[in-house]
VOGU-3710 file (C-alpha; in Angstrom, 3 decimals, decimal comma):
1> xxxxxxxxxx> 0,000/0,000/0,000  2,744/2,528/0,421  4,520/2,041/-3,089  1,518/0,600/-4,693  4,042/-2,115/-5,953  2,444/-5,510/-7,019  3,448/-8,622/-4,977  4,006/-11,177/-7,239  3,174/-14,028/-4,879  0,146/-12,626/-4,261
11> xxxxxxxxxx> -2,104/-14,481/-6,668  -4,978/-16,229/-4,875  -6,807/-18,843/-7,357  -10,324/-18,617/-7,138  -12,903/-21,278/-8,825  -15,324/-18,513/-9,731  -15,608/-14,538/-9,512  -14,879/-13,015/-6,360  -17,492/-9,990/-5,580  -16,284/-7,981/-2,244
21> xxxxxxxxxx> -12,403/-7,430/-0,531  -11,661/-5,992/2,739  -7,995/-5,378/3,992  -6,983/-4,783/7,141  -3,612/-5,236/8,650  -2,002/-8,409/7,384  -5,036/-9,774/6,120  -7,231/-9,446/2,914  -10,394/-10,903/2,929  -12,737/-11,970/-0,132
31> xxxxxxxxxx> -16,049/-12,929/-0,444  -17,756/-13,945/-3,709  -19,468/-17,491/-5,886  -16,071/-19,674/-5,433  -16,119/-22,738/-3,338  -12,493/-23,238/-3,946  -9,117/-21,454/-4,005  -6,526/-23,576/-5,655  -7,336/-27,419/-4,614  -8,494/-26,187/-1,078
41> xxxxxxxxxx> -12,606/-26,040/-0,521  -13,538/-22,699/0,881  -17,375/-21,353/0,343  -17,845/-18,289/-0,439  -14,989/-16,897/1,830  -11,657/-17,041/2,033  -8,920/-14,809/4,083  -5,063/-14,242/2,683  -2,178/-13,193/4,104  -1,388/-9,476/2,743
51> xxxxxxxxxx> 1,878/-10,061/2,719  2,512/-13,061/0,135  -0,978/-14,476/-0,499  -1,040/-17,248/1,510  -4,724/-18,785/2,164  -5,033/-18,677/5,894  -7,052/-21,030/8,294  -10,189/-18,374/8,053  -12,822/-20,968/6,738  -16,592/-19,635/7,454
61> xxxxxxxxxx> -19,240/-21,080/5,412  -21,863/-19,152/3,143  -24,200/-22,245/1,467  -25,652/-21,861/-1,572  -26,102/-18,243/-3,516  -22,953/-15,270/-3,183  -21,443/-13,346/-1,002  -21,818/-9,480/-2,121  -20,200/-7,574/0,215  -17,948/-7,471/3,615
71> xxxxxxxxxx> -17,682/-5,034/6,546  -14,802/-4,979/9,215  -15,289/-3,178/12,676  -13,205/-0,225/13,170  -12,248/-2,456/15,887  -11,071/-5,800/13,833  -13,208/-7,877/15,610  -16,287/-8,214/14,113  -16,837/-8,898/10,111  -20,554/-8,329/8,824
81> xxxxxxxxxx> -21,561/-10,493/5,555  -24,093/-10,104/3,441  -25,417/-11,796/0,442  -28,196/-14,799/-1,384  -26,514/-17,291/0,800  -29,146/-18,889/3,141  -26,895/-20,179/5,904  -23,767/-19,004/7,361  -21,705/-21,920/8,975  -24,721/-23,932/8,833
91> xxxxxxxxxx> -27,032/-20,990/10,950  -30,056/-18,926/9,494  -30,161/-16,893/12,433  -27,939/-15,230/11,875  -27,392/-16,314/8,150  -30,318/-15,766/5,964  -28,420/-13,692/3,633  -26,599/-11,673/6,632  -24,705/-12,277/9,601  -21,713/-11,775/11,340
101> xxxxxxxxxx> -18,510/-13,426/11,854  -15,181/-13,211/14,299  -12,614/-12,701/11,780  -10,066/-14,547/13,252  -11,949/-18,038/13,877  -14,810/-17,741/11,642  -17,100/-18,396/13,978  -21,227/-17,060/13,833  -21,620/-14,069/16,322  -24,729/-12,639/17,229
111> xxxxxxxxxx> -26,538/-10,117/15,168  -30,139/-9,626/15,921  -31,218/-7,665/12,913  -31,540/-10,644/11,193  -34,362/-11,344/13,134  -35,986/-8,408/10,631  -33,664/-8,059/8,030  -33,947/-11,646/6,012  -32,630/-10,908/2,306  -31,361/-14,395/0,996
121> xxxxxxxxxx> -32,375/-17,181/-1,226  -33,627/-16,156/-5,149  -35,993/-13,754/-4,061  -33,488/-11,421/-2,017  -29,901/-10,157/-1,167  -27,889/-8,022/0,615  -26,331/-5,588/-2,152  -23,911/-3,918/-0,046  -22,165/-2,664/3,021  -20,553/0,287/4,554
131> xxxxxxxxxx> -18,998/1,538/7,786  -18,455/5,169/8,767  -16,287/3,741/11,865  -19,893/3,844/14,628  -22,514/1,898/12,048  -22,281/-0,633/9,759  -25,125/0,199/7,171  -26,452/-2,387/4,579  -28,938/-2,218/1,929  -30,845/-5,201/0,542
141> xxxxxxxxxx> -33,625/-6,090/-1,832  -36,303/-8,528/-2,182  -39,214/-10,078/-4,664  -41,701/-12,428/-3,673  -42,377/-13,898/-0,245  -38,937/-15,244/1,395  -37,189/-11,827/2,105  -37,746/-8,971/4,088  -36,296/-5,880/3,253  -36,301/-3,509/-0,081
151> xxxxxxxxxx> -34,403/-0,522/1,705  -31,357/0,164/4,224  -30,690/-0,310/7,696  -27,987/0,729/10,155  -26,411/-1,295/13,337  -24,305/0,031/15,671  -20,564/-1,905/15,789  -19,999/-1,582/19,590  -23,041/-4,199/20,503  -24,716/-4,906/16,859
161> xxxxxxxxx> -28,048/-3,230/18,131  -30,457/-1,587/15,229  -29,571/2,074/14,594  -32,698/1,832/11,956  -34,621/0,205/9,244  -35,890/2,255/6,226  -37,472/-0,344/4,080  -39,669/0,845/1,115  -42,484/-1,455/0,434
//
């Protein structure tokens, strides 16, 4: 990042298109369609070190569908997912197309908007996330009768409660 020099081990080999990157520190973390990088299964996500590409132990499981985007606390601690995916290491709560992870083990943590928001399957997603460093926002839409939210929403990092929920229809 300093010289904006390429690192020519860096060359992760994903099975299919990768749709969101985060960086922080030593670590750059993808989400996307692949269920592989090289010969090693990983679904959806994946985590690299920065500094020569290796794939690191991070192994968190989106099922079926995409992840679309990624959102790392100010803090490091806490990494918000969204996408179509319907489970997140096997969990619909949280998991039905958003959740939250530790980004160091993987592991589910709570996040009780997706008792509200549930945008996954063919009929939803969540399209994208932000953070401004207090809230992660998201925004999400839906069609037919399995998701629940055609608008935004904001959560607050420090304990993942709702900030709001501005959903159109």
């Amino acid at each position: 990042a300093a010289t904006g020099a390429l690192i020519p081990s860096f060359v992760p080999k994903m099975d299919a298109s990768v749709r969101a990157i985060v960086v922080v520190g030593d670590r750059v973390y993808l989400g996307g369609v692949f269920s592989a990088v090289g010969t090693v299964s990983r679904s959806k996500l994946a985590a690299f070190s920065a500094e020569d590409g290796t794939l690191l132990e991070w192994n968190p499981v989106a099922n079926t569908g995409r992840v679309n985007a990624l959102s790392l606390s100010p803090d490091g601690t806490k990494m918000v997912v969204g996408g179509t995916f319907t489970t997140l290491n096997g969990s619909s709560r949280p998991g039905f197309g958003l959740g939250a992870v530790d980004p160091v083990a993987g592991a589910n943590l709570p996040f009780p908007i997706n008792d509200v928001v549930r945008n996954g399957s063919n009929h939803g997603s969540i399209t994208s996330l932000a953070s401004d460093g207090t809230f992660v926002y998201g925004s999400g839409y839906t069609f037919g009768r399995t998701s629940t939210l055609e608008g935004v929403f904001s959560v607050r990092w420090s304990d993942f409660s709702t900030n709001w929920i501005q959903d159109c229809h």
